[in-house]
N, C-alpha and C positions, 0 to 999 in steps of 0.2 A: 527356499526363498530367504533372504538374509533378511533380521530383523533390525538391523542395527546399521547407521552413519556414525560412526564413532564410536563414543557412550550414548546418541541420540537416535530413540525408533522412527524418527524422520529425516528425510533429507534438510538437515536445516542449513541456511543460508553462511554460518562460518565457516561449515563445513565444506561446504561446494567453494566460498573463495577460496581457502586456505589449500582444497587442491587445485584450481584455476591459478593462483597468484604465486603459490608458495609459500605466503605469511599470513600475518595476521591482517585485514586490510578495515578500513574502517568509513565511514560515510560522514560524511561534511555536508551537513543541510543547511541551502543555499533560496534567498528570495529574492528574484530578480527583475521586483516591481511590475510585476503582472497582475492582471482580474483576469476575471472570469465573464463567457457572455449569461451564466447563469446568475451573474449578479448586475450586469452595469444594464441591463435589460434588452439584451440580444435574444434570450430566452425568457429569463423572467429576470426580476430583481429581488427576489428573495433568498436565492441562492439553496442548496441541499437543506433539509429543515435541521442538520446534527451539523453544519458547517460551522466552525467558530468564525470570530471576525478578520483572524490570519490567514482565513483561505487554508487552515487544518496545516499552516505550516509556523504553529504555536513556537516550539524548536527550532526553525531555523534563525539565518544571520538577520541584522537589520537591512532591509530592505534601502536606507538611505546610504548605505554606503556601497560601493562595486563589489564586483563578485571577488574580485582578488581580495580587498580588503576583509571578506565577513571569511573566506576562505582562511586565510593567514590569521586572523584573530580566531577563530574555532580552532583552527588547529595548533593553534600557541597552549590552548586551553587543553585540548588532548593530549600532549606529549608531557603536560606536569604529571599525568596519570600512567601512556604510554609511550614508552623510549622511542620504538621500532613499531613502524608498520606502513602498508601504502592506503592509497584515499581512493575514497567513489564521490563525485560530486552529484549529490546529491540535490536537482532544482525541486524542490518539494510545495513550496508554495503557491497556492491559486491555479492557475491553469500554461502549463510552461509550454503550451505550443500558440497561445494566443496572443499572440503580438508580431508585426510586420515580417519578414523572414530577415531582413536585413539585423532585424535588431535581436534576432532568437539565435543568428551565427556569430552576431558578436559576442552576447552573454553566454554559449556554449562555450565559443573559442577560447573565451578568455578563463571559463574554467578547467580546460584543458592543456592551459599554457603553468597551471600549477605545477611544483616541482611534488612529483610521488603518487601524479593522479592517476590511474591506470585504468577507469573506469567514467561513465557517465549515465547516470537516474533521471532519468525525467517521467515527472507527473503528470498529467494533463487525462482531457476528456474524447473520449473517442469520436464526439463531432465535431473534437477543432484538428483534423489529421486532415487537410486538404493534399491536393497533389506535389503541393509546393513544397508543402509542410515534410512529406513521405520524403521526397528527394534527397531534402536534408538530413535528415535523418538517416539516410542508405548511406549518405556521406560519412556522414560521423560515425558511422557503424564500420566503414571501411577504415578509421583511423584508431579508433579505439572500442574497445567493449564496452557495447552498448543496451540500458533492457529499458521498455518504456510500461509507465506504470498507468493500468486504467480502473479507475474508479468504478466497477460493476456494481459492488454492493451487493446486489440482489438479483434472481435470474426474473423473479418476476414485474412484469409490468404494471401490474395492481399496485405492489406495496409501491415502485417507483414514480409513481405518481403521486402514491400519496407523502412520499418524501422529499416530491419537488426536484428528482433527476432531471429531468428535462431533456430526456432521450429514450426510446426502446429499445428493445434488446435485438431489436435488428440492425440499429444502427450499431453496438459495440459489436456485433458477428460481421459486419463488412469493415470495421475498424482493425480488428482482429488480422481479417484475411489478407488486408493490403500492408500490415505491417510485417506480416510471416511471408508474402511475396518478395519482400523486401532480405528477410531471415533477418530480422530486428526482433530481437529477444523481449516476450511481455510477462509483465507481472500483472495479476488484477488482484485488485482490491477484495475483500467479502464482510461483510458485517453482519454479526448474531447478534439479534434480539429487537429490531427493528418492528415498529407497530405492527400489530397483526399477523407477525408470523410467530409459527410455534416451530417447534425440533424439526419434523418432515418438511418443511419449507425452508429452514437454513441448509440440510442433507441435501437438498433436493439444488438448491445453489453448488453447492459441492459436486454431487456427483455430476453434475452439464456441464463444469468445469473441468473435471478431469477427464471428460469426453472430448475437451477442447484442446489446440494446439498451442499450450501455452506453457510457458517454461517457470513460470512462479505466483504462488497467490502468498498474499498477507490477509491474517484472519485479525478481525476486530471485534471489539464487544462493543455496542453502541453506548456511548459516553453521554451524559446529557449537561450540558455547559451554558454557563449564564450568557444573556445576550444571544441567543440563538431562538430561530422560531419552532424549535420541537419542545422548549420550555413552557410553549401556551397547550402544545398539544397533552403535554403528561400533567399539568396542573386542569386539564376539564376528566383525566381520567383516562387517556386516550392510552396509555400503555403503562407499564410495569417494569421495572428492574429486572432482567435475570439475575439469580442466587448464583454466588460463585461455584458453588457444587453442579448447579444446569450450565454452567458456561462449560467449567471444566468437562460435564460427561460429554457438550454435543462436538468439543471442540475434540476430542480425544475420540470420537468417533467417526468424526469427517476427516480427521488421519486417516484412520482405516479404509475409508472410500477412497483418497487420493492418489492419484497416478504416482508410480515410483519415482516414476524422472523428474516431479515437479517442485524445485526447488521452493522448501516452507521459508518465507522471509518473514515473516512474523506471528508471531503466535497470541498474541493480545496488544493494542493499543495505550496511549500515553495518550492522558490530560494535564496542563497545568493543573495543580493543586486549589489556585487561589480561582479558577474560574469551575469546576468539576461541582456541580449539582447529587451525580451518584450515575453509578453504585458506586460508594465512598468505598467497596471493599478491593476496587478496578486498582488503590495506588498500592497495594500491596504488592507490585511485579513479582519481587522473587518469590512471593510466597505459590501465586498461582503457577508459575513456570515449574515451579517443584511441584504442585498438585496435578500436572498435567505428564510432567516425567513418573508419578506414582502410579497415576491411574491405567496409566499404557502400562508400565511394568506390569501391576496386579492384574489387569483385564487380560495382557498380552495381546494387545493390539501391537501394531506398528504399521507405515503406512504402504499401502499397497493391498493390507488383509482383503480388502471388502471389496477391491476391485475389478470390476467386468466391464469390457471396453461396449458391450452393447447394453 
């Protein structure tokens, strides 16, 4: 069993474009003046308790301008750093299947009418995927490659309650099934450290994941950010920081449980600096990305080790 994508003991996601594309390709995060029904009170009005006020799309374009515009300016900004490469448009903000279909094919379309795009990301939550919604998306899947991203989080229903998800885990397993009917490539979300779970409760998200038909997860560490309602919850006591050394072992261990073929998109999360509460050690990226390539070296994990399909 080969232990290696590269110099990387996971399948990670430059790796998979850079053979899918041929180059270097790059993502353009994209807000395209959407809510959520978990904010405007369709479900609730409080929204995810770790949600920032951007709808967690802190990074992308300004929302008041079109998508061609936040696209062409992001990427004026990227080419001072990179000469060459192509784009993922990336709709990352608030809920990108939640608004009329009329108005979801135009703000697609028009990301797709970018010069160098070769791809399309959309975020959204597994209960705004109506029949309409699917349609479109078989469509756009037929024009270009397409992966749509869902917010799991967690496999459990206990903690997702208590974080204000505002759906069960049955509803993302028929979200799932009618988008793979479709062969619409998913990526789910997962986040470690979330109230009340310990190690076997994030592994335990991992491995039902990697049982699942799904072509990419991004791993998070829960971030705790001003202006958000999980701020009342850790100031009564309610939870605790993971240590970068418990991040690094469980994340470096749920490698080892994951499916080979499942393309890693992310390996820890980004906050704005001026909003990040803690763990203040989360803006160190490269330091943990290198803590996370040592610890597979020295354990000799890599992913797939741990894996059994029952």
């Amino acid at each position: 069993m080969s232990k290696y994508w590269g110099d990387k003991r996971y399948y990670s996601l430059n790796y998979f474009l850079r053979e899918k594309f041929g180059s270097k390709v790059y993502k353009i995060s994209l807000d395209a003046g959407f809510s959520c029904p978990n904010r405007d009170g369709k479900i609730s009005s409080g929204g995810c308790v770790f949600c920032s006020a951007r709808g967690s799309g802190d990074f992308a374009g300004n929302r008041d301008y079109s998508i061609s515009k936040q696209f062409k300016d992001i990427k004026t900004l990227m080419e001072k750093k990179w000469k060459e490469g192509k784009y993922i448009a990336y709709f990352q903000a608030y809920t990108n299947t939640y608004a009329p279909i009329n108005v979801l094919r135009e703000k697609f379309e028009e990301a797709l009418q970018e010069e160098g795009v070769v791809a399309l990301s959309i975020a959204t939550r597994p209960d705004c995927l109506s029949e309409e919604v699917l349609n479109l998306l078989e469509e756009l899947n037929s024009k270009t490659y397409l992966w749509i991203e869902l917010g799991l989080q967690t496999v459990s229903d206990e903690t997702a309650k208590l974080i204000n998800r505002g759906y069960k885990l049955k509803v993302f397993e028929e979200a799932l099934k009618n988008l793979r009917d479709r062969k619409i490539d998913v990526v789910v979300h997962s986040i470690f450290g979330l109230p009340g779970e310990d190690k076997e409760d994030m592994l335990k998200t991992v491995k039902y994941l990697s049982t699942k038909d799904i072509q990419g997860i991004k791993f998070h560490l829960l971030h705790l950010m001003k202006d958000t309602p999980l701020v009342h919850l850790y100031n009564r006591g309610g939870f605790k920081f993971l240590e970068e050394n418990e991040y690094v072992d469980i994340l470096c261990e749920s490698i080892g449980f994951l499916r080979k073929d499942i393309v890693v998109h992310r390996l820890t999360g980004d906050s704005p600096r001026e909003l990040l509460i803690g763990p203040q050690w989360s803006l160190k990226k490269w330091e943990i990305l290198n803590a996370i390539d040592d610890n597979l070296k020295n354990k000799d994990i890599y992913q797939g080790l741990y894996f059994s399909p029952k």
